[in-house]
C-alpha positions in Angstrom: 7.7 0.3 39.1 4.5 -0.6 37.3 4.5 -3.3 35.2 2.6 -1.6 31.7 4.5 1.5 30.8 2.2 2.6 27.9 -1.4 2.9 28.1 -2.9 2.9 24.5 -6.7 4.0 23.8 -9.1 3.6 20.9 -11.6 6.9 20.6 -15.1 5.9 19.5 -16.9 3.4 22.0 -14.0 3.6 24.4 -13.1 6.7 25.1 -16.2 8.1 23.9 -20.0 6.3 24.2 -23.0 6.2 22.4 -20.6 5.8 19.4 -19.4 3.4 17.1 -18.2 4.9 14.3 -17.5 9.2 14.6 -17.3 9.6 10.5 -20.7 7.6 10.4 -22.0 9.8 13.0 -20.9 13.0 10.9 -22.2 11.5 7.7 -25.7 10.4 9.3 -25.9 14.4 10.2 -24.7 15.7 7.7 -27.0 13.8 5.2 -24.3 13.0 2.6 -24.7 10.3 -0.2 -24.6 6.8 1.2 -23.6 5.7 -2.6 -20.7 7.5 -3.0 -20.2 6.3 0.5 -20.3 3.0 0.4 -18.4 3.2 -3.7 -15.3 4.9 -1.6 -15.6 1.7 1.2 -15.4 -0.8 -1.5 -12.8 0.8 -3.6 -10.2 1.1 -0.4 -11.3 -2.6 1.0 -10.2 -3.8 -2.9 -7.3 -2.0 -2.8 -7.9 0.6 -5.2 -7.7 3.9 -3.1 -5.7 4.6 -0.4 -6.7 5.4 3.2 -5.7 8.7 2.5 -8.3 8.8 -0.5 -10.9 7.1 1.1 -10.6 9.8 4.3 -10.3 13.0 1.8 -13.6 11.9 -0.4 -15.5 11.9 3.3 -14.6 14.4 4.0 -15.3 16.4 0.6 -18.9 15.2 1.0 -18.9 17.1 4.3 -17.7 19.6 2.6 -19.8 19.7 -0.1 -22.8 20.4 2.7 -20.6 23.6 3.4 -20.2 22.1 7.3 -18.8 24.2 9.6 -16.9 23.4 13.0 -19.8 24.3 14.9 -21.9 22.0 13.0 -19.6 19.0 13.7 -20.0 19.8 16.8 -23.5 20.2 16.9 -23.5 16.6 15.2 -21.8 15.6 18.7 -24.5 16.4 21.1 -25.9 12.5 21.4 -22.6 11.6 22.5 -21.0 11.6 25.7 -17.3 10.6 27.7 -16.8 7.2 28.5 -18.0 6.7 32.7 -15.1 6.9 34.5 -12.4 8.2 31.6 -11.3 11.0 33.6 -10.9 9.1 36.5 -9.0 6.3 34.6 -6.8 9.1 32.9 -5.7 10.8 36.0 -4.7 7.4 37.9 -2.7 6.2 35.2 -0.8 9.3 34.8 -0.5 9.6 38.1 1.4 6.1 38.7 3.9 8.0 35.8 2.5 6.1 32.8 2.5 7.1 29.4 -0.6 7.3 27.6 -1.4 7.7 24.3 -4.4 7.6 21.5 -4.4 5.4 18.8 -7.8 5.5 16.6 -9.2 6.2 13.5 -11.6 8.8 15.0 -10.9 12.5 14.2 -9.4 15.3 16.1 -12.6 17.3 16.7 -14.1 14.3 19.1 -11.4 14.8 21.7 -11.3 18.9 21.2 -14.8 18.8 22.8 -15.3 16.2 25.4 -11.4 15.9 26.5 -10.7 20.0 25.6 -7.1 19.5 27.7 -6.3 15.9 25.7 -2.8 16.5 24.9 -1.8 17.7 28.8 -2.9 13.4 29.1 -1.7 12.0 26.4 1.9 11.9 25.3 0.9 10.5 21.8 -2.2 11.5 19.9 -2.4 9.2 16.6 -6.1 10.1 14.4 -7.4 12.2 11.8 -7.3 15.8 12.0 -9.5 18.4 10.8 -8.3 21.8 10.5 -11.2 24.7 9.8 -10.5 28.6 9.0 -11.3 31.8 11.3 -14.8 31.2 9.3 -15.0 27.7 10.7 -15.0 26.1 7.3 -13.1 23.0 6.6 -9.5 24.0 5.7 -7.5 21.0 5.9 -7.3 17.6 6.5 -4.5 15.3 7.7 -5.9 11.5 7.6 -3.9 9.6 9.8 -1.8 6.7 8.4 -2.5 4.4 11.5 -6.0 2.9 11.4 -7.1 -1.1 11.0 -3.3 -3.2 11.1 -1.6 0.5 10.8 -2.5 1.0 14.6 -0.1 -1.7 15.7 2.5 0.0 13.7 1.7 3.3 15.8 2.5 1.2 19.0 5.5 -0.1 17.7 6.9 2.8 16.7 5.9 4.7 20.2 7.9 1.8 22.0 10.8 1.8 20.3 11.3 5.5 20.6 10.4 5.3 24.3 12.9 1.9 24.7 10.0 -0.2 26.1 9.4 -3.9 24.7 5.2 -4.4 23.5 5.0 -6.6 26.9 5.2 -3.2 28.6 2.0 -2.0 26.3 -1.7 -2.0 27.2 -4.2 -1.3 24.5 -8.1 -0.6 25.1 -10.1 -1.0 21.9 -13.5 -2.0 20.8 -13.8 -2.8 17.4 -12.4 -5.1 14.4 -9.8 -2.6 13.5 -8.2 -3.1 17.3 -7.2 -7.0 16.1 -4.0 -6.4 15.2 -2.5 -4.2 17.6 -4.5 -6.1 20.6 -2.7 -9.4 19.5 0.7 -7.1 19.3 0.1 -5.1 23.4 1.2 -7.4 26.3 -2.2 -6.7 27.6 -4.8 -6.1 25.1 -8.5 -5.3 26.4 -11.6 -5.2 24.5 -13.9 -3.0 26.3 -17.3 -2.5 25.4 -16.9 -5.0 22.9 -19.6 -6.6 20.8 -17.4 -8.2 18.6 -16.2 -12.2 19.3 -13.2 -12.0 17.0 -11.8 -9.3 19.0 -12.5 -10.7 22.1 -11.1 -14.2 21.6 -7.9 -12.2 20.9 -7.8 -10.0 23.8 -6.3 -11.0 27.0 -9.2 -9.2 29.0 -12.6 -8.9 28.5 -14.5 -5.6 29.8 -18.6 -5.5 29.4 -19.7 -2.8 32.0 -18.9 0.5 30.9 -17.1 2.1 33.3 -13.4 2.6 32.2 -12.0 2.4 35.6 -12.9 -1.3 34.9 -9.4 -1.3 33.5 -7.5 -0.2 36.3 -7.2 -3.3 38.5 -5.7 -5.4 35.4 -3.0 -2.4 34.8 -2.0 -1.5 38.2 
């Protein structure tokens, strides 16, 4: 039996390079205001908005530029799959482990460089955007589980499986990756730039090449 049971993944700069940040990415191409930007930041960092808020004002400035879904996706071309994700993917599920998605990153991002993601992962946690047969924005579900949220997404994925957090990996590579790397029983901070995260993490990944992973999990 393998020791990890649950493989958790961040999105942007793990799963996916050439990206730190997916909303900047779509903001950056979609020209919206960097004011009412960084107002929203500010307001949800003091505590005045929610998450929720903070994701549905985005996401109205996208809207606002009347973006379509081929636009975001259009907005994707400079980035590209992690070297080696497939690879990684297949092994682990192979050996029988769950795997799962844990990230603040948004739906779209996996619909076009992992079109098959939910036949890998068992979990998906992350915002979704839903568009219309017109391919206009129609909805959007911001996910409750980003920054110390995403080690409450672990949690509650152990539990329902009955597997302790000693039994968790989690792959990350930013600040908001702190808390639930501290909470895995092996947390890894791949492609990491950030010394805070990786004085937490039990592993420490530079070259970026997922498979990287494989000899701490197996």
């Amino acid at each position: 039996m393998p020791k990890y049971k649950l493989v958790c993944f961040d999105v942007d700069g793990t799963l996916i390079d050439n990206v730190k940040f997916s909303w900047q990415v779509f903001h950056d191409h979609f020209q919206t205001d960097g004011h009412r930007r960084e107002d929203a930041k500010r307001k949800f960092f003091n505590g005045e908005i929610t998450y929720k808020e903070w994701a549905e004002h985005d996401i109205n400035l996208w809207r606002e530029r009347n973006a379509t879904r081929e636009d975001f996706l259009l907005a994707l071309n400079g980035l590209s799959l992690m070297e080696g994700a497939m690879e990684t993917l297949n092994e682990l599920k192979k050996r029988g482990i769950k795997l799962a998605v844990i990230s603040g990153s948004l739906n779209i991002i996996l619909e076009k460089f992992i079109p098959n993601y939910e036949d890998f992962f068992d979990d998906v946690f992350l915002s979704r955007i839903y568009f219309d047969g017109d391919g206009n924005i129609d909805k959007v579900e911001a996910t409750e589980y980003d920054l110390d949220g995403k080690a409450l997404a672990l949690k509650k994925i152990a539990e329902r499986e009955g597997i302790s957090l000693q039994e968790c990996v989690f792959v990350g590579d930013y600040l908001n990756d702190l808390k639930i790397i501290e909470e895995a029983g092996l947390g890894i901070a791949f492609n990491c730039e950030y010394d805070e995260l990786k004085q937490v993490a039990d592993v420490v990944i530079d070259k970026k090449d997922l498979r990287e992973i494989l000899k701490h999990i197996l």
